[in-house]
N, C-alpha and C positions, 0 to 999 in steps of 0.2 A: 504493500500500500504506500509507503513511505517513498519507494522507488518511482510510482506512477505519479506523486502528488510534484517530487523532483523534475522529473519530465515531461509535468505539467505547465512546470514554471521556465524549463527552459527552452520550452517549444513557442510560448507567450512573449518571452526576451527577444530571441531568434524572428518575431514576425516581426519585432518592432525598427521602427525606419527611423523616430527620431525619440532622444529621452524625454523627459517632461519636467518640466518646472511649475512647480505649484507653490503658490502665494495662499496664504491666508490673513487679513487684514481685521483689525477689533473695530467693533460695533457698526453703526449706520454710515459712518464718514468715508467716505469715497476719495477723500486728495491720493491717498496711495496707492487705488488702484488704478485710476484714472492717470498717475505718473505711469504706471508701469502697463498699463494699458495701450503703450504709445509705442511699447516693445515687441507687437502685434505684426508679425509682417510675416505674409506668403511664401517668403522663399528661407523663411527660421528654418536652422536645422537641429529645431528643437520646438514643441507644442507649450505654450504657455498658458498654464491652468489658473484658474482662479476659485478658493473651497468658500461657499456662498454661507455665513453665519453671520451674527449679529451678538455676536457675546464679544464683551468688553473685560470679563477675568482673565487673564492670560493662562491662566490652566485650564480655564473651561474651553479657550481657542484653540489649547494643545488636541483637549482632546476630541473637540470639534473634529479639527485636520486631521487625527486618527482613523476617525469614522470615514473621515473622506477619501482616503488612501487606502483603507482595504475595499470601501467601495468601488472606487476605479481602479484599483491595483497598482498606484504608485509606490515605491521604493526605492531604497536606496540600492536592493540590489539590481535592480534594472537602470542604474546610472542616472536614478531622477534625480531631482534637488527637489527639497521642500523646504521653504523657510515659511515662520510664524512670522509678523511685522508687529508689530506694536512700539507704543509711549507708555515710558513709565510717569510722566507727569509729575513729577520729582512729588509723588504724594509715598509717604512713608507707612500707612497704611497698604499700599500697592507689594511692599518689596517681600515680603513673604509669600506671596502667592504667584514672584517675579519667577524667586529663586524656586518655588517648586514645580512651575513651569519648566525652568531650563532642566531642571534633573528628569521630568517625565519627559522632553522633549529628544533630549539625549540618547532617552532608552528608546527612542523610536524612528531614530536617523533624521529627528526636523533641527532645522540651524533657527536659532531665535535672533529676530534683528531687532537691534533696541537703540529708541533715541530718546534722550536727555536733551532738552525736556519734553522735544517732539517733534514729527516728521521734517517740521518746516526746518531744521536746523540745516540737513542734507540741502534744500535750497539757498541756504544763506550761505552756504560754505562754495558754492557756485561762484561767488564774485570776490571774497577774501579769506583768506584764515582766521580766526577767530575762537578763543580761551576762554572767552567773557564768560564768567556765569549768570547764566538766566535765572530766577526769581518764581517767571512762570510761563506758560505756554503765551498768553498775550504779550508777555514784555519781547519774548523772541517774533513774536507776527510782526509788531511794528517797527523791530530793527530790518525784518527782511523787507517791510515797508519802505525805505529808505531807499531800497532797490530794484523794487516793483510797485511804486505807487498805488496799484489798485489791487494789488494782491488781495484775495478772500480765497476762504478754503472753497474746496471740492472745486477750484477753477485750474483749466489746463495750461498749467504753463511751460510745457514742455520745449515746443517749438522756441521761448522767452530764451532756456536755459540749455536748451540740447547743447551749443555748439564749446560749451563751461565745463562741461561731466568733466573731464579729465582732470580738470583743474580741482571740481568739490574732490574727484577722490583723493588727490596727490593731499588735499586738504583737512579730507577726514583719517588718511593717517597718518598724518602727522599730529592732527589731535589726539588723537588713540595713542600714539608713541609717546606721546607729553602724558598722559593721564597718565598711563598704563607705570614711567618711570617716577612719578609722585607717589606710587601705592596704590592707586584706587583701582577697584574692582569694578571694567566697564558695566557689568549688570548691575551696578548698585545706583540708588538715583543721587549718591550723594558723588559719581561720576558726573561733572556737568560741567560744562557740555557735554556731548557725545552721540554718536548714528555710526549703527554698521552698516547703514542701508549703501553706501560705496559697495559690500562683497557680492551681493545678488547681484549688481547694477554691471560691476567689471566682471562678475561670472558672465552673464547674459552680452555684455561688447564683445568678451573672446569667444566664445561659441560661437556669435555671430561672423568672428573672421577663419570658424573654424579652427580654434587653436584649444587647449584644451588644458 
């Protein structure tokens, strides 16, 4: 039985033509996937998923994207990526339920991406470096303000920043390099700044050149 369930799985592998990248994003708010929504293109040599939930706990998201992954049959051993997204909202109430998220997420091949104080940071690291620590998710909206005047969430402003990526990533680690040598533990929200959202971002540019 054990043999057939094996040759089950590698006959499923063997059909498959491209891996799959699957996003999972916390609650109603749309800016994230709406960025990564723009990563969308026909000739991908990779299928880009999105697991459709509306929970804002980050372990109830793990285990959302659990359900969603045996449902379609994503893994890690069919060379998929899965990452969680989320904000920790530098709320201190959040970090225990951060940290038991990345431990469930772990045991189950998802990569957890995490921004301090929030998504909008990855944008603002787009046109300079920046250490500053934020306060709270408004006081970073109206610093990225400064840079997009009309900036509002759930708005696309991809085309605004596409031609920058390089620059936020060369940007977010360097920030990650600076924390990470002060001691601080990127998953803690007393990391701040911080966004890993650079590693899915330059995962999905080299895929796209084919490199790997």
């Amino acid at each position: 039985m054990a043999r057939r369930i094996e040759q089950i799985q590698r006959n499923r592998k063997s059909k498959r033509t491209k891996e799959n990248i699957l996003f999972e994003f916390e609650g109603k708010n749309k800016t994230e996937e709406i960025y990564f929504r723009n990563f969308q293109k026909r000739d991908n040599p990779y299928n880009l998923k999105f697991a459709y939930g509306n929970d804002t706990d980050p372990v109830n998201m793990v285990k959302s994207l659990i359900c969603y992954m045996k449902k379609e049959d994503i893994n890690i051993e069919n060379d998929d990526k899965i990452y969680c997204i989320f904000d920790t909202d530098i709320d201190i109430n959040k970090q225990k339920r951060i940290d038991e998220a990345i431990k469930l997420a772990l045991e189950n091949g998802i990569e957890i991406i995490i921004s301090t104080p929030c998504f909008e940071l990855w944008y603002r690291l787009h046109y300079s470096y920046t250490s500053k620590v934020y306060f709270s998710n408004k006081e970073l909206i109206n610093d990225l303000k400064s840079y997009i005047p009309n900036y509002e969430k759930n708005m696309n402003i991809y085309n605004v920043i596409e031609d920058k990526t390089n620059i936020a990533i060369e940007n977010s680690k360097k920030l990650e390099r600076e924390q990470l040598r002060g001691g601080r533990e990127v998953s803690s929200i007393n990391c701040n700044p911080y966004t890993s959202v650079y590693k899915p971002v330059e995962y999905i540019i080299n895929r796209s050149k084919n490199i790997k």
